[in-house]
TIBAFI-184318 format. One record per atom (N, C-alpha, C, O, CB): x, y, z; atom name; chain; residue number from 1. Coordinates in steps of 0.05 Angstrom, whole numbers, plus 5000, padded with zeros to 4 digits. Glycine has a CB too. Layout:
residues N
X Y Z CA A NUM;
...
//
This chain:
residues 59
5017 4976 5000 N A 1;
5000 5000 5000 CA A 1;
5018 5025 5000 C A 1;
5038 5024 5014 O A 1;
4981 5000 5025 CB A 1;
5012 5046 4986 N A 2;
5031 5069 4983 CA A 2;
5026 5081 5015 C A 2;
5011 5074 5034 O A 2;
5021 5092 4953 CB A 2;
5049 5106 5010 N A 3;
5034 5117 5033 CA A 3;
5015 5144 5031 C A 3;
5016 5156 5009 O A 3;
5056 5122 5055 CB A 3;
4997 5157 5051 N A 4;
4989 5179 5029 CA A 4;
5005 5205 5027 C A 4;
5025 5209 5041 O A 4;
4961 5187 5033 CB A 4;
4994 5223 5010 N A 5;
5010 5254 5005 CA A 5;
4999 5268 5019 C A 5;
4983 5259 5035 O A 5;
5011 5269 4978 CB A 5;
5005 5294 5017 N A 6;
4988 5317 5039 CA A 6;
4971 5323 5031 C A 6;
4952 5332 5044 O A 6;
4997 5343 5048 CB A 6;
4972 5320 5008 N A 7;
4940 5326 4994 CA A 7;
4922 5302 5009 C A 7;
4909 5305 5030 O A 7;
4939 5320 4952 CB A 7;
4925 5283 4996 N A 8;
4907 5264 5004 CA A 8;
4900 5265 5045 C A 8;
4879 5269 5058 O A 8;
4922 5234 4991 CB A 8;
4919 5262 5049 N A 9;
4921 5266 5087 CA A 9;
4893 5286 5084 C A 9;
4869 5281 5087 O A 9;
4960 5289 5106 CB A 9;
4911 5315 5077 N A 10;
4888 5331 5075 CA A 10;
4852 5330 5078 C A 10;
4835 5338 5094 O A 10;
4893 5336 5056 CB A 10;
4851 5316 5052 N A 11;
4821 5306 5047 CA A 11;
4816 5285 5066 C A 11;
4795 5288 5078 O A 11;
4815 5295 5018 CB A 11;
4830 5262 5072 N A 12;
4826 5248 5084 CA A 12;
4810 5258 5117 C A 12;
4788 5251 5126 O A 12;
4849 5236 5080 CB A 12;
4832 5279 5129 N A 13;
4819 5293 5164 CA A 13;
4793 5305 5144 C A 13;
4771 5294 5148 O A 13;
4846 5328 5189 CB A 13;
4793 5328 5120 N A 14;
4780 5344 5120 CA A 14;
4747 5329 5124 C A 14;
4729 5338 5139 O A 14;
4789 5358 5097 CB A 14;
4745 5306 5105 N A 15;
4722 5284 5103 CA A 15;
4719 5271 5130 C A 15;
4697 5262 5133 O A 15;
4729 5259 5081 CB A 15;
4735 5267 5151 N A 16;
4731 5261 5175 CA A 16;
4713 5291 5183 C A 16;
4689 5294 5181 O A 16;
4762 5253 5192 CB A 16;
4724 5304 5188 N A 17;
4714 5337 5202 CA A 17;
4683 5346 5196 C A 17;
4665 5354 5210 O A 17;
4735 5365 5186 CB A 17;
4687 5338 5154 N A 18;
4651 5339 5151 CA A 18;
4638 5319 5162 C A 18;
4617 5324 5174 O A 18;
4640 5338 5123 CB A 18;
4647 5293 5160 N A 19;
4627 5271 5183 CA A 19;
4622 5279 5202 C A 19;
4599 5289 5202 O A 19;
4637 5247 5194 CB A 19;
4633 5280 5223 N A 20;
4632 5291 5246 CA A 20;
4615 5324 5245 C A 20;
4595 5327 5260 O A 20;
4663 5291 5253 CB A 20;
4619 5339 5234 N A 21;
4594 5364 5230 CA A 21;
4573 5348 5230 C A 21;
4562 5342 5251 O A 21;
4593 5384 5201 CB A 21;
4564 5337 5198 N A 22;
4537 5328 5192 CA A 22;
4530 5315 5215 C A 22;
4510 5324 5227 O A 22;
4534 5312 5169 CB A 22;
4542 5293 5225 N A 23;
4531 5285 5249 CA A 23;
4515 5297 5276 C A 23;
4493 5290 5286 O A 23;
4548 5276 5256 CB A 23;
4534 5317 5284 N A 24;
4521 5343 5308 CA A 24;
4500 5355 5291 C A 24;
4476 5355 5298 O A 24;
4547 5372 5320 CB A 24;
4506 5362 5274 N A 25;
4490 5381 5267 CA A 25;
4456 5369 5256 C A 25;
4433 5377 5259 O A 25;
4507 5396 5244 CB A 25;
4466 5352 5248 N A 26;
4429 5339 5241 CA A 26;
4425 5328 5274 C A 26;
4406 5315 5281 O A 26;
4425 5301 5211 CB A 26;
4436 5332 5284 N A 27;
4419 5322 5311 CA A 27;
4417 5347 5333 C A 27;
4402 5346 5352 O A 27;
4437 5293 5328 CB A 27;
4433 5366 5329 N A 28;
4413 5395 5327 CA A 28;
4395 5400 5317 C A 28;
4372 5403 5325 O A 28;
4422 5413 5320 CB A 28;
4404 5404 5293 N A 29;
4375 5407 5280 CA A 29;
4349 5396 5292 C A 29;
4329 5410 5292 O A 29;
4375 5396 5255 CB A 29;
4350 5372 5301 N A 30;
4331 5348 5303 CA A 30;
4319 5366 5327 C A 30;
4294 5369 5328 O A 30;
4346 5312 5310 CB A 30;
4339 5380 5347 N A 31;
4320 5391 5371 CA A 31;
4297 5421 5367 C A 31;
4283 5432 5384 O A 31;
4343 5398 5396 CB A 31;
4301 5426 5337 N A 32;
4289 5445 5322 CA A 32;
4253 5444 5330 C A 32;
4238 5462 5334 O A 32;
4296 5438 5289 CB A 32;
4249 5410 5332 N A 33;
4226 5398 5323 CA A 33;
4220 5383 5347 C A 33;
4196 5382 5348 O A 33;
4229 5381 5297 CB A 33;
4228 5373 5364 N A 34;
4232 5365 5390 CA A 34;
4211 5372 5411 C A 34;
4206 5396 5411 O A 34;
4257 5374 5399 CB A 34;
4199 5358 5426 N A 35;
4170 5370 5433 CA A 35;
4183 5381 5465 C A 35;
4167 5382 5484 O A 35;
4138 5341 5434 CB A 35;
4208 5388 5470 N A 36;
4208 5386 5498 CA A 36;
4212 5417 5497 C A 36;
4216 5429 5475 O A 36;
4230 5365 5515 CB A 36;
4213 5431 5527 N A 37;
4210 5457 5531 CA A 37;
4241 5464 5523 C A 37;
4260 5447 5521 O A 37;
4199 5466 5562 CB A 37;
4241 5498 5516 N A 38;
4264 5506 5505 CA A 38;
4289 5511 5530 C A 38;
4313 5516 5528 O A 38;
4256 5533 5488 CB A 38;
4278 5509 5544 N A 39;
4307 5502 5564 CA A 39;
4326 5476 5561 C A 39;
4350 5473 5561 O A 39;
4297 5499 5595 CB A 39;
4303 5458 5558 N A 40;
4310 5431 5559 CA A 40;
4335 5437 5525 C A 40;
4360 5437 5524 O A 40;
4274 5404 5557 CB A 40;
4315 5441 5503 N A 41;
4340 5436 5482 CA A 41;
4354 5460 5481 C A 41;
4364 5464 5459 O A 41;
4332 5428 5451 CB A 41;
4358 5478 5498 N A 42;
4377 5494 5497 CA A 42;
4404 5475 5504 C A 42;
4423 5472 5488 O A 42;
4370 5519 5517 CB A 42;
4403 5464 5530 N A 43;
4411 5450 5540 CA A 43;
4438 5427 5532 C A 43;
4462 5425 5535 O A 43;
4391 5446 5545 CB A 43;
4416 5413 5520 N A 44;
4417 5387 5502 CA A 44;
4443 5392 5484 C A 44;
4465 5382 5487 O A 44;
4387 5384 5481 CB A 44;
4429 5420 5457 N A 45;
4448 5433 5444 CA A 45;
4471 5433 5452 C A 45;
4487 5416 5444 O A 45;
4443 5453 5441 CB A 45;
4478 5456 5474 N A 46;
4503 5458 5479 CA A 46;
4516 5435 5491 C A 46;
4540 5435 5489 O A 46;
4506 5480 5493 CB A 46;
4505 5409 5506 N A 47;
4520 5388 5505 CA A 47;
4532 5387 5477 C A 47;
4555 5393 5472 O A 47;
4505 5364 5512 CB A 47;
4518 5379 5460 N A 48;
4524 5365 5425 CA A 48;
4547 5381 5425 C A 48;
4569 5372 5431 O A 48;
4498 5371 5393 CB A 48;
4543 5415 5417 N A 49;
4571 5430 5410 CA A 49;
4589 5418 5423 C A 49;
4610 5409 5413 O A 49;
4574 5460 5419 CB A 49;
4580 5414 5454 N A 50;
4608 5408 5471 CA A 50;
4628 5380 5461 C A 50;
4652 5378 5457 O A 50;
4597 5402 5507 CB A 50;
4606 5360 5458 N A 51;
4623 5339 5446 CA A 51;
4635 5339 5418 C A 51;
4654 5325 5411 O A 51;
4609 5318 5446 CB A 51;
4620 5357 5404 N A 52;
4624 5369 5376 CA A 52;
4652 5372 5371 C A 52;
4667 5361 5355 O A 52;
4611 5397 5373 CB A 52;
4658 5395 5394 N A 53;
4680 5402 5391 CA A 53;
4706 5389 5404 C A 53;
4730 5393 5397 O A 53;
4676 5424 5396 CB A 53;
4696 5372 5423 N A 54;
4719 5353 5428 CA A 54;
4722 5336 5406 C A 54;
4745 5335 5395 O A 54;
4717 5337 5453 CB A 54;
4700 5318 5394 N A 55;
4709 5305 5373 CA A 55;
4731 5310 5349 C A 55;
4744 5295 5334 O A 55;
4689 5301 5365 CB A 55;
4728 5341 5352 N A 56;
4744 5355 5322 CA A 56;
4767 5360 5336 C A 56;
4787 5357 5322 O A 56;
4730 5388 5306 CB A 56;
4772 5368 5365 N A 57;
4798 5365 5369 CA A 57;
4816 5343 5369 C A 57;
4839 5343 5362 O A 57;
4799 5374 5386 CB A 57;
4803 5323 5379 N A 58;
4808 5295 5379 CA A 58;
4828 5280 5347 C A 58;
4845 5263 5344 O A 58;
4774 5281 5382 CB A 58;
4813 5302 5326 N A 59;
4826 5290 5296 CA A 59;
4843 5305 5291 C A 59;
4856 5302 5270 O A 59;
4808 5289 5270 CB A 59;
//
């Protein structure tokens, strides 16, 4: 197996980083629609960011 270039590395985290978005983020979204009071998904939300953003530091 070769090894990869910086390019590729590149794309490779960058396609990790959009996974990881789409993921938080449709499940934000999701609390858009969510029948519980707005404290509750205020809440919720800023968990998600919180792990959000550890996940992206993590890569």
């Amino acid at each position: 197996m070769e090894p990869m270039d910086d390019k590729s590395k590149s794309e490779s985290k960058l396609d990790r980083i959009n996974a990881v978005v789409r993921l938080f983020s449709s499940e934000i979204s999701n609390l858009e629609y969510a029948s519980y009071p707005d404290e509750v998904k205020n809440i919720y939300r800023e968990i998600l960011i919180t792990k959000m953003r550890v996940e992206l530091e993590e890569l």
